[in-house]
C-alpha positions as CSV (number, residue, x, y, z in Angstrom):
1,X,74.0,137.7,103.3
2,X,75.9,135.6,100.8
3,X,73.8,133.9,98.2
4,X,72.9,130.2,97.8
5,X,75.4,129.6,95.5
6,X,78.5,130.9,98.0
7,X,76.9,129.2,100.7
8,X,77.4,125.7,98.9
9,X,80.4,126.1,97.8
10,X,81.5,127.1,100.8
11,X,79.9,124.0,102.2
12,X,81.2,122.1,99.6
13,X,84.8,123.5,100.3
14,X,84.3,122.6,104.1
15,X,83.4,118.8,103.4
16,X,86.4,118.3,100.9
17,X,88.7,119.5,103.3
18,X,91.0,116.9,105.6
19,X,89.6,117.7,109.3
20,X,86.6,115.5,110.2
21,X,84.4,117.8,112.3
22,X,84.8,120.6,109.7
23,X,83.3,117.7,107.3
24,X,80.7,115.8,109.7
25,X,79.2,119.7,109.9
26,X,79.6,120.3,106.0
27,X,77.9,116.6,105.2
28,X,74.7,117.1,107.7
29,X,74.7,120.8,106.1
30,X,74.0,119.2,102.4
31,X,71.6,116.3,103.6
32,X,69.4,119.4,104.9
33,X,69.9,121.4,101.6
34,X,69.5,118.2,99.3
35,X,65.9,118.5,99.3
36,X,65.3,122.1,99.0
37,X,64.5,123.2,95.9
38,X,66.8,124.4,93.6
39,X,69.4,122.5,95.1
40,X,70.6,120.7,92.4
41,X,70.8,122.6,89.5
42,X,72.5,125.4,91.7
43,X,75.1,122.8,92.4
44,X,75.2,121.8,88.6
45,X,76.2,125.3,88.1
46,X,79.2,124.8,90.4
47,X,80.1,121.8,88.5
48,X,80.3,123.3,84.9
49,X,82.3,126.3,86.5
50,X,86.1,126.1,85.5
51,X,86.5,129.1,87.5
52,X,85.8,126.8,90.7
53,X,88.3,124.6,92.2
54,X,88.4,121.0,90.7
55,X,88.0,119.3,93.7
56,X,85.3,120.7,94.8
57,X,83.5,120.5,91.5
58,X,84.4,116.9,91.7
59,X,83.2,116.4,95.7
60,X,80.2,117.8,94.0
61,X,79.7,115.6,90.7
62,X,79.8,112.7,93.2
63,X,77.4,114.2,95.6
64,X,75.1,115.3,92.5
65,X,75.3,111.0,91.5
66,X,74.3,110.1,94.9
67,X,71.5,112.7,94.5
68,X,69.9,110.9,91.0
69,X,69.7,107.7,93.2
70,X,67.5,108.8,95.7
71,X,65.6,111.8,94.7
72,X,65.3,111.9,90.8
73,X,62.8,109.0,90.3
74,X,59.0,110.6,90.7
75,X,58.5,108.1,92.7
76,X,60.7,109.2,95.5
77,X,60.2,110.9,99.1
78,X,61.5,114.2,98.6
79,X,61.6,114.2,94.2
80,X,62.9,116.9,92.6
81,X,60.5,118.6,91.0
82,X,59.7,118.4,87.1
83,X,60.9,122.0,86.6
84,X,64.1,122.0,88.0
85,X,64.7,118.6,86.7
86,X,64.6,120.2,82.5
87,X,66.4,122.8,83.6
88,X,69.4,120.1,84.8
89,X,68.7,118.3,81.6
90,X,69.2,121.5,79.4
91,X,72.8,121.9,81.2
92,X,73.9,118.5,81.7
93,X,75.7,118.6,78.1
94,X,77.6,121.5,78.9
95,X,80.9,119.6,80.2
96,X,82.0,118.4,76.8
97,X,85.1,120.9,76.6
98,X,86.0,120.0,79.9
99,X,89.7,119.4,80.3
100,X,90.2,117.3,83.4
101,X,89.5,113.7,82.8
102,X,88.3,112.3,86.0
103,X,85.4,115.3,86.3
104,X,84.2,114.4,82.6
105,X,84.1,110.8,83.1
106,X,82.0,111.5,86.4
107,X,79.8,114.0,84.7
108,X,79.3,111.3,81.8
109,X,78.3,108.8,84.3
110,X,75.6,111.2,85.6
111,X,74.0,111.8,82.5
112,X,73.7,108.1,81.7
113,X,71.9,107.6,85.4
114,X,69.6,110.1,84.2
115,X,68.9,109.2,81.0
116,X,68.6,105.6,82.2
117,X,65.3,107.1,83.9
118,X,64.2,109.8,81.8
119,X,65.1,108.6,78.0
120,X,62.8,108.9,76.1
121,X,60.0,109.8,77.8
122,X,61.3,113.0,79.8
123,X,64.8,113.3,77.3
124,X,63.8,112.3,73.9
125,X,66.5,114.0,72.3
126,X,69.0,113.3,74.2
127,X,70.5,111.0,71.7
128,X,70.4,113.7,68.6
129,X,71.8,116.0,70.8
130,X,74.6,114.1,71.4
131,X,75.6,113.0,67.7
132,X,75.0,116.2,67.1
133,X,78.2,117.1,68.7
134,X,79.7,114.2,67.4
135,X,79.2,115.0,64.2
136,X,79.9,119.2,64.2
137,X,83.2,118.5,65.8
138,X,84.5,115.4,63.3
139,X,87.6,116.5,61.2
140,X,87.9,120.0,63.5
141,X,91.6,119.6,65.5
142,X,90.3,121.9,68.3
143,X,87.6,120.2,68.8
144,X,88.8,116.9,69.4
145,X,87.8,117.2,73.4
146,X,84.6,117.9,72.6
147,X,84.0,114.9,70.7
148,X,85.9,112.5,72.9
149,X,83.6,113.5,75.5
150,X,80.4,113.2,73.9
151,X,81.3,109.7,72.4
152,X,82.3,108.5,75.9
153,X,78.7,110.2,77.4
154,X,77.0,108.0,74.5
155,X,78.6,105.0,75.4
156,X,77.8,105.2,78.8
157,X,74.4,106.3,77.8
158,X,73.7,103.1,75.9
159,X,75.4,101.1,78.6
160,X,72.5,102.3,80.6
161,X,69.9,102.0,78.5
162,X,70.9,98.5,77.1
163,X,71.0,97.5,81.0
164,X,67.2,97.5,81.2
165,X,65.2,94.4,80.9
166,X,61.5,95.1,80.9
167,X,59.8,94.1,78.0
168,X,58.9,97.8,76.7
169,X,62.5,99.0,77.5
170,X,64.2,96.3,75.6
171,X,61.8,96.9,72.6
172,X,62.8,100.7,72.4
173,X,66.6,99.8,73.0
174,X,65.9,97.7,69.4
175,X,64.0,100.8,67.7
176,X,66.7,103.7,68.3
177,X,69.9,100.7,67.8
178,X,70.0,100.8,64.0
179,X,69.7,104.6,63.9
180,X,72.4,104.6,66.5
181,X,75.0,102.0,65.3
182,X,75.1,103.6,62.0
183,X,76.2,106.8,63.7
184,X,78.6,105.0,65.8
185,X,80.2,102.5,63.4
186,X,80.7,105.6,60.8
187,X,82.6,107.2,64.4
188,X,84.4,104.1,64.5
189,X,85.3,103.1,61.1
190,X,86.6,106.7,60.5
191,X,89.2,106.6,64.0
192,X,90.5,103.6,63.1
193,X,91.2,104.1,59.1
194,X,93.0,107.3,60.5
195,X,95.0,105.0,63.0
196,X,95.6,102.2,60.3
197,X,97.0,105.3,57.9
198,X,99.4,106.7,60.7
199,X,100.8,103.4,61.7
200,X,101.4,102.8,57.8
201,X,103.5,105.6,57.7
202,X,105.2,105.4,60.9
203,X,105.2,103.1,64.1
204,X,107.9,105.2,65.9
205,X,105.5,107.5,67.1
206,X,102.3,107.1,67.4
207,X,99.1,109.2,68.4
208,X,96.8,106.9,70.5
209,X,93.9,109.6,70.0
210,X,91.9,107.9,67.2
211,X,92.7,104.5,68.6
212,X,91.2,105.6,72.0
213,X,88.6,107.0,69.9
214,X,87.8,104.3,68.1
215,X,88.2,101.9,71.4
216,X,85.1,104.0,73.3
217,X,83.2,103.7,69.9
218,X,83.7,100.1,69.7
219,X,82.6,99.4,73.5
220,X,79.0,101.4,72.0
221,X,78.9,98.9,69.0
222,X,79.8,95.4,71.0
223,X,76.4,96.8,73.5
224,X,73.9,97.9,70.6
225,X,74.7,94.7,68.1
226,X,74.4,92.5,70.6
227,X,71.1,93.7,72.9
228,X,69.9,96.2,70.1
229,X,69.2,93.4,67.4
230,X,67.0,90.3,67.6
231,X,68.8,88.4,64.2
232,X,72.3,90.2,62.9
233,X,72.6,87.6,60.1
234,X,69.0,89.5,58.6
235,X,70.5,92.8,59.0
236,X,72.8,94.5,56.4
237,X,74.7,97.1,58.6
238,X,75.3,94.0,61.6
239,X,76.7,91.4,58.6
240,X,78.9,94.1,57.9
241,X,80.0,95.2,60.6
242,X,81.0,91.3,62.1
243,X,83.2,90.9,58.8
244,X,84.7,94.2,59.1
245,X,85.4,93.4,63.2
246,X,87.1,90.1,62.0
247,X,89.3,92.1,59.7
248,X,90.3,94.3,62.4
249,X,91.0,91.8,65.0
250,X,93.4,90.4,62.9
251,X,95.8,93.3,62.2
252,X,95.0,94.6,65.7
253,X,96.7,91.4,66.8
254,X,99.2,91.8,64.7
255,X,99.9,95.3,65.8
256,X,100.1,94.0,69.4
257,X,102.3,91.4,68.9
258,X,104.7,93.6,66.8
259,X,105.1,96.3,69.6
260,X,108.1,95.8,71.7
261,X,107.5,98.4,74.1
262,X,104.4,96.3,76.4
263,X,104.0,99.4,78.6
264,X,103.2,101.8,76.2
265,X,99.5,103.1,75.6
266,X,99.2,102.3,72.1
267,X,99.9,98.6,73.2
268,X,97.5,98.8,75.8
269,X,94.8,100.3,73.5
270,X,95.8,97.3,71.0
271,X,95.4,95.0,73.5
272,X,92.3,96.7,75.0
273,X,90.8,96.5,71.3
274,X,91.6,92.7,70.9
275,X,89.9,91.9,73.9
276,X,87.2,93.7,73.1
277,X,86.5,92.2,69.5
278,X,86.9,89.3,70.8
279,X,84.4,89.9,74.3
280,X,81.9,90.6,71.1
281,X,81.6,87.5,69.4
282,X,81.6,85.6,72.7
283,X,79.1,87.6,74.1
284,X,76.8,87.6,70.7
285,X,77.5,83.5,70.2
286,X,76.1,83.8,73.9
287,X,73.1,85.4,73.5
288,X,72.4,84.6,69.6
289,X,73.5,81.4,69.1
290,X,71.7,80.8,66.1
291,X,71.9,84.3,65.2
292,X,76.1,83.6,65.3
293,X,76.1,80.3,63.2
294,X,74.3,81.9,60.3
295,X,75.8,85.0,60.4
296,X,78.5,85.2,57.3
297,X,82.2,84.9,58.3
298,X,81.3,83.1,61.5
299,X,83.1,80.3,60.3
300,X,86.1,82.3,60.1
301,X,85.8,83.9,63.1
302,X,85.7,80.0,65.1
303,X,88.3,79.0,63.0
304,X,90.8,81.6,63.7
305,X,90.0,81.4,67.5
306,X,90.9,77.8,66.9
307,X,93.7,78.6,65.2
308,X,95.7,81.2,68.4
309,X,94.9,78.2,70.7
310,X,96.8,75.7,68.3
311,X,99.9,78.6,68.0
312,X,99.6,79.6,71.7
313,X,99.6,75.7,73.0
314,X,102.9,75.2,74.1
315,X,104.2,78.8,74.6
316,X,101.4,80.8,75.8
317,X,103.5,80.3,78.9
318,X,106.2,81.9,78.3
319,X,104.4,84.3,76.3
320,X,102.3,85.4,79.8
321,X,105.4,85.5,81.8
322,X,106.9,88.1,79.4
323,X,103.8,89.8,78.4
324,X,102.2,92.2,81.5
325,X,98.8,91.8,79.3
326,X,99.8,88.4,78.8
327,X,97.9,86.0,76.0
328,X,95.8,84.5,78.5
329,X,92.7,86.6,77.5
330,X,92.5,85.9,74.1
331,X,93.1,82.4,74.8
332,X,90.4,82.1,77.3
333,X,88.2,84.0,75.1
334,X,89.2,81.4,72.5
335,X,87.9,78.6,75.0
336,X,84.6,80.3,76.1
337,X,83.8,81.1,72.2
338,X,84.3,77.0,70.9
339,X,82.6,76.4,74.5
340,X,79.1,78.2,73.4
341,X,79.7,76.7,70.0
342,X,80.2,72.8,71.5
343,X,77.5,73.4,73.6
344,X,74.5,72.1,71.8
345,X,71.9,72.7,74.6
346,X,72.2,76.2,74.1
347,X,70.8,76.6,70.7
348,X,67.5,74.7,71.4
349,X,67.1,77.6,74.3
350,X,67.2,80.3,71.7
351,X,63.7,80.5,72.2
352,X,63.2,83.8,69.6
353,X,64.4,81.6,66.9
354,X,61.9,79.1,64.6
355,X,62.5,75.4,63.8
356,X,63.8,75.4,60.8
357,X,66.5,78.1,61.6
358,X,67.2,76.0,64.8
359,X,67.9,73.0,61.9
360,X,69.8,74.8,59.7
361,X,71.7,76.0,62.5
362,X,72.8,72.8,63.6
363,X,73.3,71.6,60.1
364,X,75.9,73.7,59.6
365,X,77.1,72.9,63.0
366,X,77.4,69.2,62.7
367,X,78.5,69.2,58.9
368,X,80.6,72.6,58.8
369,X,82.2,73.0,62.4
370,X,82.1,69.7,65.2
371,X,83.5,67.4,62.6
372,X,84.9,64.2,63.8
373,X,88.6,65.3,63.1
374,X,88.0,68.5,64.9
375,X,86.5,67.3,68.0
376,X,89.5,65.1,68.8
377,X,92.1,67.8,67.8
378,X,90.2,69.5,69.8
379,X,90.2,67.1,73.0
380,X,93.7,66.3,72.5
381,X,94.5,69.5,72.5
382,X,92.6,71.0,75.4
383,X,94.9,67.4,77.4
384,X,98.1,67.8,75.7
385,X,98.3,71.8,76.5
386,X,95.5,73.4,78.5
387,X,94.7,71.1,81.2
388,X,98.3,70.6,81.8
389,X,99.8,72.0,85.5
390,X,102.0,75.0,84.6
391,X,105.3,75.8,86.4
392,X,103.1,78.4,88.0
393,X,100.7,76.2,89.3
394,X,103.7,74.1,90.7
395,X,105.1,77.2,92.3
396,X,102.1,78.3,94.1
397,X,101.6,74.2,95.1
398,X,104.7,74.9,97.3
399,X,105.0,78.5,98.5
400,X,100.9,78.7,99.5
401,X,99.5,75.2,99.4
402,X,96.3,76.0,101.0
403,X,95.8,78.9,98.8
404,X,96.6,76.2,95.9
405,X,93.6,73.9,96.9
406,X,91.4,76.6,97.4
407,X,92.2,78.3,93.9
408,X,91.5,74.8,92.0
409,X,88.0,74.3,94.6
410,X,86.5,78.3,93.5
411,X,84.1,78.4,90.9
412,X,86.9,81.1,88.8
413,X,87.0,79.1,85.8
414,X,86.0,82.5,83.5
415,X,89.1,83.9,84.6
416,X,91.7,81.4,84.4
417,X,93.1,79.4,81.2
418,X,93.2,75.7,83.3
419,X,89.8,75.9,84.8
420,X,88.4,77.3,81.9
421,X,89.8,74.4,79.4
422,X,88.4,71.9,81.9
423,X,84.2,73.6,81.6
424,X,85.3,73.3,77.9
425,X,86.7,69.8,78.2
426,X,83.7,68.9,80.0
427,X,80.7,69.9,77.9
428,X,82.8,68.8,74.9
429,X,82.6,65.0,75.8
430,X,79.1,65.6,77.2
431,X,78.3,66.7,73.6
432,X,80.3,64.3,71.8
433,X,81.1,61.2,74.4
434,X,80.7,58.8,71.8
435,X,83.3,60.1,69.0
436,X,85.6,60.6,72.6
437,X,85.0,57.8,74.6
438,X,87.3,55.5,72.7
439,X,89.9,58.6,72.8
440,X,89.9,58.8,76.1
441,X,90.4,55.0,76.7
442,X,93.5,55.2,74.5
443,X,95.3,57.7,76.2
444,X,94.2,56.3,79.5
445,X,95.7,53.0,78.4
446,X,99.1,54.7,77.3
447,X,98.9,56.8,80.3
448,X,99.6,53.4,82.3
449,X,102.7,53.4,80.0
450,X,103.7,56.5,81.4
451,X,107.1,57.1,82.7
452,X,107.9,60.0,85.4
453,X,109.1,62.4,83.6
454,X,105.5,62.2,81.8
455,X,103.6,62.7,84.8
456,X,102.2,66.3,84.0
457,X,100.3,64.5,80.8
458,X,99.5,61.5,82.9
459,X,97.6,64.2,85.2
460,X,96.3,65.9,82.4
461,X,95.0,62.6,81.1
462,X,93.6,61.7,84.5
463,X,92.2,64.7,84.8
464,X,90.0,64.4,81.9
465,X,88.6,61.1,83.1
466,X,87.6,62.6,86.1
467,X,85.9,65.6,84.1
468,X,84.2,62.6,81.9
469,X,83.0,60.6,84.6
470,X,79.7,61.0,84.2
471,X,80.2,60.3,80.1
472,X,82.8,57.2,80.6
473,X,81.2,55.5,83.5
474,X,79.6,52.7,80.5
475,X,82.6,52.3,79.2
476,X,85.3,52.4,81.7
477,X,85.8,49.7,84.0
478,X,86.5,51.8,86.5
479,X,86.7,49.1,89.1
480,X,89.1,47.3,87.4
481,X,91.0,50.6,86.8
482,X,90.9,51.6,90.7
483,X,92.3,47.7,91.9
484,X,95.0,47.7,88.9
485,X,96.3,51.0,88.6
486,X,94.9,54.0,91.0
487,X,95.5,51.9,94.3
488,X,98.9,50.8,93.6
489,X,99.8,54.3,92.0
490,X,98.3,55.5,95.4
491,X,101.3,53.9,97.0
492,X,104.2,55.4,95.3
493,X,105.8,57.6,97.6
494,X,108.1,59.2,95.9
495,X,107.6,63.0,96.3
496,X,107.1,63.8,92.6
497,X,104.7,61.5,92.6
498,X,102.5,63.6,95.0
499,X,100.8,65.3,91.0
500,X,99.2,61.6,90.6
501,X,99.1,61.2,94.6
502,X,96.7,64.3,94.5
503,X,94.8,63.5,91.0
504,X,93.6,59.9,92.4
505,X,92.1,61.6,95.4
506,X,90.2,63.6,93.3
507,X,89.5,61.6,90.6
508,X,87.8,59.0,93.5
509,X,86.0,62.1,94.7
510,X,84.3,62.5,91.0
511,X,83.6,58.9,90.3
512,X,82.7,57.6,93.9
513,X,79.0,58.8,93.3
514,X,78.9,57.6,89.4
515,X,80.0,54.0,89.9
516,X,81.8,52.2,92.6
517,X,81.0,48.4,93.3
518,X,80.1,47.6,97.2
519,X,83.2,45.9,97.1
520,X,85.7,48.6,96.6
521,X,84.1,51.1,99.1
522,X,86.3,49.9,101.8
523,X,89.6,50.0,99.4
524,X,88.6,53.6,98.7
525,X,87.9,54.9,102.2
526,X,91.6,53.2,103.4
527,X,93.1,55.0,100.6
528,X,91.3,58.4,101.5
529,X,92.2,58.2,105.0
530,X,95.8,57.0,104.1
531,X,96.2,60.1,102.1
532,X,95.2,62.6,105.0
533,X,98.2,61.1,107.0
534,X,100.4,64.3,108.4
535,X,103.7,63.1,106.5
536,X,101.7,63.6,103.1
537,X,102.1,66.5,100.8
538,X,99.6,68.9,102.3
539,X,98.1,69.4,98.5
540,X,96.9,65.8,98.5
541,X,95.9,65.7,102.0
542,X,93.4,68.6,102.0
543,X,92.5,67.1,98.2
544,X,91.8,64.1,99.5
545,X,90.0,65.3,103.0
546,X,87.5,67.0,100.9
547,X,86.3,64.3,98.6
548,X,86.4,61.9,101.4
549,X,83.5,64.2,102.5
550,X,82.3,63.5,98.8
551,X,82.0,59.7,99.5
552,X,81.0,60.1,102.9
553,X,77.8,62.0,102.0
554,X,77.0,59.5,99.0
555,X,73.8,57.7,100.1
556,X,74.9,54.7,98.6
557,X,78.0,54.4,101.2
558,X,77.9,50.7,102.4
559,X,81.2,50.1,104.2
């Protein structure tokens, strides 16, 4: 009789194969075997053998996933038992020399769902273990799969453990951090000065090794700074590493947008490294506010974020269309980082921080950052460039006009550059209505200037009215704007005028519940209803159909 090992993987062979009953008898087979004992760490055995077919030690990788989920926890119907579980522990690690990539990556995924559960109670040295191959195979050629493998299982491994919330989980995330970011950032640092030296010497061919490297030890860095610290701007090893992150942001952005061949993997890995820099300060400016303003360099860090959407402001455009990676990212991520930073509200709920940080914080804000000169670049920038309608959008408003409305109606606006600059637009006047109140009324009064050929900015500028209702309505006579310019702009039939057609519908639909005298309702239902006519643009009539539902369910409707 064949052993229990040859009996799985000839099980295992049967339920990888193509014909269904062969693998409805193979799967009902393992959900018999998957709680026997032993199970498990016979089909880890299969896993790390290179002498088995890598299918089937994949099938089985996947199986062994599914496994942790419902039998590892003690808790469980059916737990593997505490014996057989160190045993799977002692072998888990023995995949780092594994060649195919897929297999690894699975196999690093399943020891982070274990150590999610068992660190550090059940594995506490998993962690040493695992810089201890770091560290044995840095500077040795032939080794440079083992170590790619183990810094990939770490970072997984801290992606797991950072994921947990409890109290007591979160507090031994912050004890092993320090220990662990100065292992990783000495990982890092070292990739990337040996990808900075290569690219010195040559940039016709490059090795993306150390730069793929360097990217999985970065991904480790953004998760323990940010979750693993309570205050990086008290700490010597996170002040250092957000200046030395800043430094590298900038020549990675260089390097990017000096490659001219966009489909090679270096310029993915530059772009991947950009994005990631920059997902860290607008993830730590997120969560640690405070902890962000008073950190040295922030400053610069806001400054030169500022600074791409000032270059990028009237050619990003261009620059995505040409660009498979595009600049849209790092503009967006441009937006949501001044977004945190505008938004005042969000230091006061810093709750881990005392009063007179929370003072000093906003001292520097006020004084150092929102500046009266920078808020309205700001504004008129975010009108004169970002809220603007791109050819794009124009495109898609005739080839898929439903589509259109229902794109500009989703709650996507962390995804896409317009959306995005009009959540930024909006909590920037709600911070600062009373430096941009008068703004706004200027350009709204040269808007009424505005000639057709204009009527992209006279949509932008409408636009941000409509995002400032709720900031404008003491200042802007919006009555007197609806009789003398919205209504009789309502009637201008000329098909390029279906932009400002469309915008009046839904600016109505964003004031109509802010302020609208008794008087007007009927004026602003005839113009609704004219708008849903069937020889209308389509775009304006579904606009216009569903903020007529707006002023229908206001309670103040008196018709």
């Amino acid at each position: 009789m064949s052993s229990p090992r040859d009996q799985l993987l000839q099980t295992l062979a049967e339920a990888a194969s193509q014909q269904p009953e062969r693998i409805k008898v193979a799967e009902a087979q393992l959900k018999q075997w998957e709680v026997v004992p032993e199970f498990y760490i016979t089909l880890l055995d299969i896993i790390n053998d290179k002498s088995v077919d890598v299918n089937l030690r994949f099938f089985g990788v996947i199986f062994f996933k599914n496994g942790v989920d419902k039998y590892w926890r003690k808790t469980a119907k059916n737990t593997i038992n505490p014996e057989e579980k160190a045993k799977i522990r002692s072998q888990l690690l023995s995949f780092m020399d594994e060649s195919h990539n897929q297999l690894a990556t699975q196999s690093a995924v399943l020891v982070s769902k274990i150590a999610r559960i068992d660190f550090p109670n059940e594995w506490p040295d998993l962690l040493q273990n695992l810089l201890s191959i770091i560290h044995s195979t840095m500077n040795v050629n032939q080794a440079i799969l083992i170590q790619k493998r183990a810094i990939l299982t770490l970072h997984l491994v801290v992606k797991a453990l950072c994921s947990k919330t409890f109290g007591p989980d979160r507090r031994m995330f912050e004890q092993v951090a320090p220990e662990l970011l100065r292992n990783v950032a000495s990982i890092y640092v070292e990739h990337t000065n040996r990808f900075f030296n290569m690219i010195s010497t040559s940039t016709d061919v490059v090795n993306a090794t150390d730069l793929e490297t360097s990217l999985i030890a970065l991904k480790s860095i953004r998760r323990l700074i940010v979750h693993g610290f309570q205050d990086i701007s008290k700490v010597d090893e996170t002040k250092a590493f957000f200046l030395l992150a800043f430094d590298h942001l900038q020549k990675f952005y260089t390097l990017r947008n000096s490659f001219q061949d966009t489909s090679s993997s270096v310029f993915e890995l530059l772009d991947s490294k950009v994005n990631l820099i920059g997902k860290f300060y607008v993830e730590l400016q997120k969560l640690r506010p405070i902890s962000f303003i008073m950190t040295p360099g922030s400053r610069d860090v806001i400054h030169y974020y500022w600074q791409l959407l000032v270059m990028h402001s009237k050619s990003y455009e261009t620059e995505m269309a040409t660009q498979p990676y595009g600049t849209e990212k790092i503009l967006i991520q441009a937006l949501l980082l001044l977004k945190g930073i505008v938004r005042k509200s969000s230091y006061n709920q810093d709750i881990k921080e005392s009063e007179n940080r929370l003072s000093d914080a906003m001292k520097i804000l006020e004084e150092q950052i929102l500046t009266q000169s920078f808020v309205e670049s700001f504004a008129e920038l975010l009108i004169s460039s970002y809220l603007i309608l791109r050819k794009e959008d124009l495109v898609m408003w005739e080839e898929d006009p439903e589509g259109w409305v229902n794109f500009d109606e989703t709650d996507h606006w962390e995804y896409q550059i317009r959306p995005c600059a009009e959540k930024v637009f909006t909590d920037l006047i709600t911070q600062c209505r009373d430096l941009l109140s008068p703004k706004i009324l200027k350009l709204l009064e040269n808007a009424a200037l505005t000639q057709s050929d204009n009527l992209l900015v006279k949509d932008a500028i409408y636009c941000a009215v409509g995002l400032g209702s709720h900031e404008l309505y003491d200042v802007l006579d919006f009555d007197s704007w609806l009789v003398n310019n919205l209504l009789v702009e309502a009637a201008n039939n000329d098909p390029s005028f279906k932009i400002i057609r469309r915008r009046i519908a839904w600016i109505i639909g964003r004031w109509v519940c802010v302020k609208l005298s008794k008087e007007n309702r009927p004026r602003v239902y005839d113009v609704m209803t004219y708008f849903i006519n069937p020889e209308e643009d389509f775009v304006v009539r579904l606009t216009a159909a569903i903020n007529l539902k707006s002023y229908i369910l206001d309670k103040t409707l008196i018709l």
